[in-house]
C-alpha positions as CSV (number, residue, x, y, z in Angstrom):
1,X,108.9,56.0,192.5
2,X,110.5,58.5,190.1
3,X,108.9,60.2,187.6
4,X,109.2,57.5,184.8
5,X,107.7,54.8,187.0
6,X,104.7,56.5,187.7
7,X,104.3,57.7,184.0
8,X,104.5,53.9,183.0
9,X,101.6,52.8,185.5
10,X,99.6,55.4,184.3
11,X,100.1,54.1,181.5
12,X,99.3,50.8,182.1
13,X,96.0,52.1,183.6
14,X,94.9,54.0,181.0
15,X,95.7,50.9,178.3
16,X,93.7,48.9,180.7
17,X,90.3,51.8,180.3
18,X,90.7,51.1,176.7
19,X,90.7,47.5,177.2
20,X,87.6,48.0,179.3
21,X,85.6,50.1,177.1
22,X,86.9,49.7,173.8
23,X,87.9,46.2,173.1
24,X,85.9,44.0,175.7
25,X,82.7,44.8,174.5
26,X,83.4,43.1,171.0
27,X,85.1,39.9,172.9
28,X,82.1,39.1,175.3
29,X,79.2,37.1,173.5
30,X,76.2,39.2,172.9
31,X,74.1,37.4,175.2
32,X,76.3,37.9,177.8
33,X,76.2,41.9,177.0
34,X,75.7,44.0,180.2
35,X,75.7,40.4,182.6
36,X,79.2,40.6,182.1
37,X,81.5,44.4,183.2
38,X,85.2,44.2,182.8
39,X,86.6,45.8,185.9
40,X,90.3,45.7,185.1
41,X,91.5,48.9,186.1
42,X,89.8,48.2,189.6
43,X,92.2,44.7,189.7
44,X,95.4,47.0,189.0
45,X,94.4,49.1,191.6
46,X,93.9,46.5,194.1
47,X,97.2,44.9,192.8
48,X,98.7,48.6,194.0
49,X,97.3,48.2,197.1
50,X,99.0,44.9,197.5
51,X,102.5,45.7,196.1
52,X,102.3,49.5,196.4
53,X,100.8,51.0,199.2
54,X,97.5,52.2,200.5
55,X,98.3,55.9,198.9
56,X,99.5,55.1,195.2
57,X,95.8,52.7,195.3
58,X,94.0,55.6,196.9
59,X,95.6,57.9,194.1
60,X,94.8,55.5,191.4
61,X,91.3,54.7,192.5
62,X,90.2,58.2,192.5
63,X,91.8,59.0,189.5
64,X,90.8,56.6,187.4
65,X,87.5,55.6,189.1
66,X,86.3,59.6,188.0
67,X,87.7,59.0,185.1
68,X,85.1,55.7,184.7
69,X,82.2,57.6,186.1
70,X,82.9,61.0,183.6
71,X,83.0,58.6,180.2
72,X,80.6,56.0,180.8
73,X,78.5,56.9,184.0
74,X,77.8,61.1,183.5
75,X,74.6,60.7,185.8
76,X,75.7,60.1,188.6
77,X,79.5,61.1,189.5
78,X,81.8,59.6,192.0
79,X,80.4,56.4,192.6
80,X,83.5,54.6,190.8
81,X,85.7,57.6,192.4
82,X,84.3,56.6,195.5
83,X,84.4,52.7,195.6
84,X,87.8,52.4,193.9
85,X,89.6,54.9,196.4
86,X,87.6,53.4,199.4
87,X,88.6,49.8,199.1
88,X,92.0,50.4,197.3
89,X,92.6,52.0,200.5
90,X,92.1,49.9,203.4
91,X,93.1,46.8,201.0
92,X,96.5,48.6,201.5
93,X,95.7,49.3,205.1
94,X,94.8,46.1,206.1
95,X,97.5,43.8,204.2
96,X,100.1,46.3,204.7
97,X,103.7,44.5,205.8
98,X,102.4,41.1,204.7
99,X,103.7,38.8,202.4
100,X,100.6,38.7,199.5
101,X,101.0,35.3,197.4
102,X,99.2,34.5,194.4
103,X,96.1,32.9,196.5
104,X,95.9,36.1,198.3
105,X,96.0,38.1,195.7
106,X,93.3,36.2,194.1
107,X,91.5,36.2,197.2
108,X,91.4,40.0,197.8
109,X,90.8,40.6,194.2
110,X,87.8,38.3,194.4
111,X,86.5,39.6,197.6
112,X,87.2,43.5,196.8
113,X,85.4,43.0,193.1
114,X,82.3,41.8,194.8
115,X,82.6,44.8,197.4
116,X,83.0,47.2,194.7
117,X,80.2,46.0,192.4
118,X,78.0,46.0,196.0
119,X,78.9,49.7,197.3
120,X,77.9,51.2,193.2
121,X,74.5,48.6,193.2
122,X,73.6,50.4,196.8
123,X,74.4,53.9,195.6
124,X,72.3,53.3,192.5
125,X,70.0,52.2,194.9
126,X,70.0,55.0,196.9
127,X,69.5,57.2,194.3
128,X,66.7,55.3,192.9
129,X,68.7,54.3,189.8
130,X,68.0,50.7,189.8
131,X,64.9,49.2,190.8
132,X,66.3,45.5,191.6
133,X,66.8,43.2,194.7
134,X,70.2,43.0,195.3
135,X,69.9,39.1,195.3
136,X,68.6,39.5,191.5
137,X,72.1,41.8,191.2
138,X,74.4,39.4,192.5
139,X,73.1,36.5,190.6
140,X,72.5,38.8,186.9
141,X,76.0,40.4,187.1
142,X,77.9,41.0,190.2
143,X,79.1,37.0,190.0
144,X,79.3,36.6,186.7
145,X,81.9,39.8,186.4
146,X,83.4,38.2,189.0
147,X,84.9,35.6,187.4
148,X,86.1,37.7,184.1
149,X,88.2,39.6,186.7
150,X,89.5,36.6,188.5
151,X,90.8,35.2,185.1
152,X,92.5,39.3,184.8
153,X,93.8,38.8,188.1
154,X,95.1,35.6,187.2
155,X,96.7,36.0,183.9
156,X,98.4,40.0,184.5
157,X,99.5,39.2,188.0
158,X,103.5,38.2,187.3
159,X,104.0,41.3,184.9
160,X,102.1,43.3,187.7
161,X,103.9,42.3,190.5
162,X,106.9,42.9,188.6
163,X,106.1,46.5,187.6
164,X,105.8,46.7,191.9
165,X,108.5,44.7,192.9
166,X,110.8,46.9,190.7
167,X,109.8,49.7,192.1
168,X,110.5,48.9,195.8
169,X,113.6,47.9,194.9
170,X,114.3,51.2,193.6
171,X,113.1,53.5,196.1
172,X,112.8,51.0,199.6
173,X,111.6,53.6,201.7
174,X,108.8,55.0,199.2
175,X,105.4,56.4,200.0
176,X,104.6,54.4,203.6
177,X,105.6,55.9,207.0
């Protein structure tokens, strides 16, 4: 992907931390506040792992994931780094050379959100930054969240795989051996 491609999903990504951060907290209802985390720049990286590679999700994971953890999570770094670049990764790996429909892009969203929200809630656990059961996690805001990016998913995934699909046509043999 040349230069201009990359600059215009870096782009996207960085529309979708303002999205996050700025905008979302005045759409979600008040008692919903903190029950309910907008993960969308996680989605778009899975979405690169599905129509881009396993590198351009790890590069995107880490990027923006530090990015995450240096504005809204300064004590304790990398978690988001982490967690993004981990399963942005081996979603790549693992669906590599395979057809993804809508269903299964759905599906690993779905699947990888939960993941994600799992590996930061143990890490915080680790480091004795939350106190809760994880089954008190899951049902408070893991699921909830869950859904928020489903409907994400759902609703950016034409233009996303768009912004993908035109760029394998224009470099076939990109970034995978």
């Amino acid at each position: 992907m040349g230069d201009k491609g990359i600059n215009r999903l870096i782009l996207v990504m960085l529309l979708l931390f303002i999205i996050e951060g700025a905008i979302m907290p005045w759409l979600i209802p008040i008692e919903l506040t903190g029950r309910i985390v907008p993960h969308f720049m996680f989605v778009f990286v899975v979405f690169a792992a599905l129509y881009s590679g396993r590198h351009r999700a790890l590069f995107f994971g880490i990027s923006f994931g530090f990015l995450q953890d240096v504005v809204y999570f300064g004590h304790l770094m990398g978690v988001n780094a982490f967690s993004m670049g981990l399963i942005g990764y081996y979603t790549g790996v693992l669906l590599e050379r395979r057809r993804s429909t809508l269903l299964t892009a759905l599906s690993v969203v779905g699947l990888g959100s939960i993941l994600y929200d799992t590996i930061v809630y143990f890490v915080n656990m680790v480091f004795r930054i939350t106190k809760e059961t994880y089954a008190w996690a899951l049902m408070d805001h893991i699921l909830p969240s869950l859904f928020l990016q489903l409907v994400f998913a759902l609703a950016v995934y034409v233009p996303a795989r768009r912004l993908f699909e035109s760029h394998l046509k224009l470099n076939p043999d990109s970034d995978e051996e």
